[in-house]
C-alpha positions as CSV (number, residue, x, y, z in Angstrom):
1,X,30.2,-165.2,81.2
2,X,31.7,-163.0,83.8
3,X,33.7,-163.4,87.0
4,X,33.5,-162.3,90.3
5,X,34.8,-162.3,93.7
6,X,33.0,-163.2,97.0
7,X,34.4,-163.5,100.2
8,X,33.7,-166.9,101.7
9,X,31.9,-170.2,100.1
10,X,29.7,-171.0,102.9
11,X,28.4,-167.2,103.2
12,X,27.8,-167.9,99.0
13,X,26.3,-171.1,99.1
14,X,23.6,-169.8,101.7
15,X,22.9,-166.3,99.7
16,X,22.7,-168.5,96.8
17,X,19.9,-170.3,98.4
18,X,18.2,-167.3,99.5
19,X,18.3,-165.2,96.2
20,X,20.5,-162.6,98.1
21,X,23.3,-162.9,95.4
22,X,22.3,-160.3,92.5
23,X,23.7,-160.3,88.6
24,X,26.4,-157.6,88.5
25,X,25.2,-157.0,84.9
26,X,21.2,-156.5,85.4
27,X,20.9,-156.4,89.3
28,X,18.6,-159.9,88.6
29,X,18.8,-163.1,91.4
30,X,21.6,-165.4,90.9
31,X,20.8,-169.5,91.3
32,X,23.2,-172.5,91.6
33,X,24.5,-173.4,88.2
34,X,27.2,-176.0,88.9
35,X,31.0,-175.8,89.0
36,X,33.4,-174.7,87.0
37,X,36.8,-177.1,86.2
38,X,38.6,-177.6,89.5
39,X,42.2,-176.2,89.3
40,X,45.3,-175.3,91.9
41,X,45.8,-171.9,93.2
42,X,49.2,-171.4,94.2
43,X,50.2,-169.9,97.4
44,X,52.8,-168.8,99.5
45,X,52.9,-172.6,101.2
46,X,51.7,-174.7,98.7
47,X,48.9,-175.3,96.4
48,X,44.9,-174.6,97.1
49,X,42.6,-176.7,95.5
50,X,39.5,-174.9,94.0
51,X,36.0,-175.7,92.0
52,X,34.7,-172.0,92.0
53,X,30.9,-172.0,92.1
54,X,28.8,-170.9,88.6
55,X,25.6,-169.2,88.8
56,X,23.2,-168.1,86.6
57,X,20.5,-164.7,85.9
58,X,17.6,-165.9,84.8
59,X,16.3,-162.2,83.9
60,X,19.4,-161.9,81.7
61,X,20.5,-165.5,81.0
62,X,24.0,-164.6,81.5
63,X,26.2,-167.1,84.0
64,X,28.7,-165.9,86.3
65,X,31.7,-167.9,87.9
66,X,31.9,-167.2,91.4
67,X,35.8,-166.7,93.0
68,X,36.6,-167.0,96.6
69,X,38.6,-163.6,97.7
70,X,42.0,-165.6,98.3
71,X,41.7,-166.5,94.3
72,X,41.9,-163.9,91.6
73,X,40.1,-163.7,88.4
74,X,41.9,-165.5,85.4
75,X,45.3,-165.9,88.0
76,X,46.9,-168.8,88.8
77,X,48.7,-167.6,92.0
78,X,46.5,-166.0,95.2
79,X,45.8,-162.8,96.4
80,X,48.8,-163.6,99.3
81,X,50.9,-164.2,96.6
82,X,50.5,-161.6,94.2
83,X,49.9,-159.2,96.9
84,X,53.5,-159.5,98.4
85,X,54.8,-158.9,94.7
86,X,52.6,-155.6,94.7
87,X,54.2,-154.3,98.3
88,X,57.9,-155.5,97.4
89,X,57.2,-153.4,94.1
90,X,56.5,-150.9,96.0
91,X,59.3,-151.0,98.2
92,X,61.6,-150.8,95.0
93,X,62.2,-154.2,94.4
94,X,62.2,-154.8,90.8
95,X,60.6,-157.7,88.8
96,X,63.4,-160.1,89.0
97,X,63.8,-159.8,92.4
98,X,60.5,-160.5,93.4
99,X,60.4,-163.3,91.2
100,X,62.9,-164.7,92.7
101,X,62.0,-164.3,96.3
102,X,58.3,-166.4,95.5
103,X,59.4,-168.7,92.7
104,X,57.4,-167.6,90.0
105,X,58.5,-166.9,86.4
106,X,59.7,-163.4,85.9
107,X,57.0,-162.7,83.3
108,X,54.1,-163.8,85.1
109,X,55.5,-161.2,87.9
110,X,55.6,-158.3,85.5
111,X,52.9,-159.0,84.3
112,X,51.3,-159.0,88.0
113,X,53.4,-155.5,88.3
114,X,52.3,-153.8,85.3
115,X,48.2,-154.7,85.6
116,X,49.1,-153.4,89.3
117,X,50.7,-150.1,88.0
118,X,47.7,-149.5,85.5
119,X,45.2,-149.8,88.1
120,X,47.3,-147.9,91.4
121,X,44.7,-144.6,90.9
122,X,41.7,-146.7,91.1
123,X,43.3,-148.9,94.0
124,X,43.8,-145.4,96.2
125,X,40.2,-144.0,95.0
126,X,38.9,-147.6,96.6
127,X,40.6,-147.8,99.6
128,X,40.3,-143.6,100.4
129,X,36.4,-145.1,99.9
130,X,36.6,-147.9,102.0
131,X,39.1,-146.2,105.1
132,X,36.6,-143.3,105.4
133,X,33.5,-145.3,105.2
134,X,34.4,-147.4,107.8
135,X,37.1,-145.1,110.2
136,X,38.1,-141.5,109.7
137,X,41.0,-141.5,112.3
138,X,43.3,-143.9,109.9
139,X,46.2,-142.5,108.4
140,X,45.2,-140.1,105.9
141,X,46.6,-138.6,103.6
142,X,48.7,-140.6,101.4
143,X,51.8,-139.5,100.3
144,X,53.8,-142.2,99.0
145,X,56.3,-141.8,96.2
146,X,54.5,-143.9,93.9
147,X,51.1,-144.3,92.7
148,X,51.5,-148.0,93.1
149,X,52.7,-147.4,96.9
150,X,49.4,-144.7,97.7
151,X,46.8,-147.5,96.4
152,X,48.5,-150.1,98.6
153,X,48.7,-148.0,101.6
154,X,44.8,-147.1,101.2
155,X,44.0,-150.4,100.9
156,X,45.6,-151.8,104.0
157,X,44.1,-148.5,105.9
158,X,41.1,-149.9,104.3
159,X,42.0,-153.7,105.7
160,X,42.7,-152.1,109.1
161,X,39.2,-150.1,109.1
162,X,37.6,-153.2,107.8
163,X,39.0,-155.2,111.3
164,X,38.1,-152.0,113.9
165,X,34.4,-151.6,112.5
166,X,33.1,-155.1,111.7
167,X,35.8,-157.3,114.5
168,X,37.5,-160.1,112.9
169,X,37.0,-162.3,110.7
170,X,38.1,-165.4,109.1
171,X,39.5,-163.5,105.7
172,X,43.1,-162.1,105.7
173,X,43.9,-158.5,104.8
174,X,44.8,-159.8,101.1
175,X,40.7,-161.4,100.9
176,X,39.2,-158.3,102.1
177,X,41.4,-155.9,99.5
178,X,40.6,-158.4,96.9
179,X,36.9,-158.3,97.7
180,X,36.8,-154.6,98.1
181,X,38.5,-154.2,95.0
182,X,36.3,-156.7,92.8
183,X,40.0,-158.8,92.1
184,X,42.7,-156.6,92.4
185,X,44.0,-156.4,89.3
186,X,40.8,-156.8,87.4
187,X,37.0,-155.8,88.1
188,X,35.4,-153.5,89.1
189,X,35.7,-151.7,92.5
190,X,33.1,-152.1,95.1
191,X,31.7,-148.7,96.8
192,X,31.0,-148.9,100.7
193,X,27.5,-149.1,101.7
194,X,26.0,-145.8,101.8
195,X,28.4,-144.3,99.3
């Protein structure tokens, strides 16, 4: 069984329907194969109540839960949430502090911090991707003091490019990074179209 992101459950529900969805293993159709346990994401305001969507590849008989982009794989908190901790990190502020400031344990934080660190080069690589597939003029290049702070400031150049190409839409800056990334701090990043 694998997970992965999407970026809204009425765009999924509809591919699903029309065999758009393809197996990240084989490349084969994904179908409707029930829910997985329902379970509360935490957010910034509250709790989110989620039943992530399970599909299956009939070519590969391998089933796949299916993630909304405001929910990370194998996280209980959201991307808003874990997010902030990622740009207060990379302001300086150390785990304690950000634990503090969004009521989580200080362990869970580092942890959040330390997948985030181990990951910050393949964040940039992603959003250099994304920012010049979708709008050259954005700030380029990064020069942050910190790996950490580069990946994060690609991203959101990313987020930004995302908004000026394609208009708005209903996701927040956090769901388009998470689905650009394949989860943030786990998966695999998605190249543009083209690329």
């Amino acid at each position: 069984m694998s997970v992965s992101v999407v970026a809204s459950p009425n765009v999924l529900e509809a591919a699903l329907a029309a065999g758009e969805v393809r197996c990240p293993g084989c490349g084969g159709p994904l179908s409707r194969w029930g829910f997985a346990r329902e379970r509360g994401v935490r957010m910034l305001d509250g709790t989110r109540s989620l039943r992530p969507r399970r599909a299956r590849c009939g070519p590969c008989e391998t089933t796949h839960v299916l993630l909304p982009a405001w929910s990370l794989p194998r996280r209980r908190d959201g991307a808003e949430v874990i997010g902030r901790a990622l740009v207060l990190k990379a302001h300086g502020a150390g785990h304690r502090t950000i634990a503090r400031r969004l009521k989580r344990p200080p362990g869970t934080v580092r942890g959040w911090l330390r997948a985030g660190a181990r990951r910050a080069d393949a964040l940039r690589l992603c959003g250099v991707k994304w920012t010049v597939a979708l709008s050259e003029e954005l700030g380029r290049p990064w020069l942050a003091d910190s790996p950490l702070q580069n990946g994060l400031d690609a991203l959101g150049s990313a987020a930004i490019g995302w908004r000026l190409r394609l208009g708005a839409s209903a996701a927040g800056p956090w769901e388009l990074i998470v689905a650009i990334t394949g989860g943030l701090l786990s998966g695999q990043p998605r190249d543009p179209p083209g690329y």
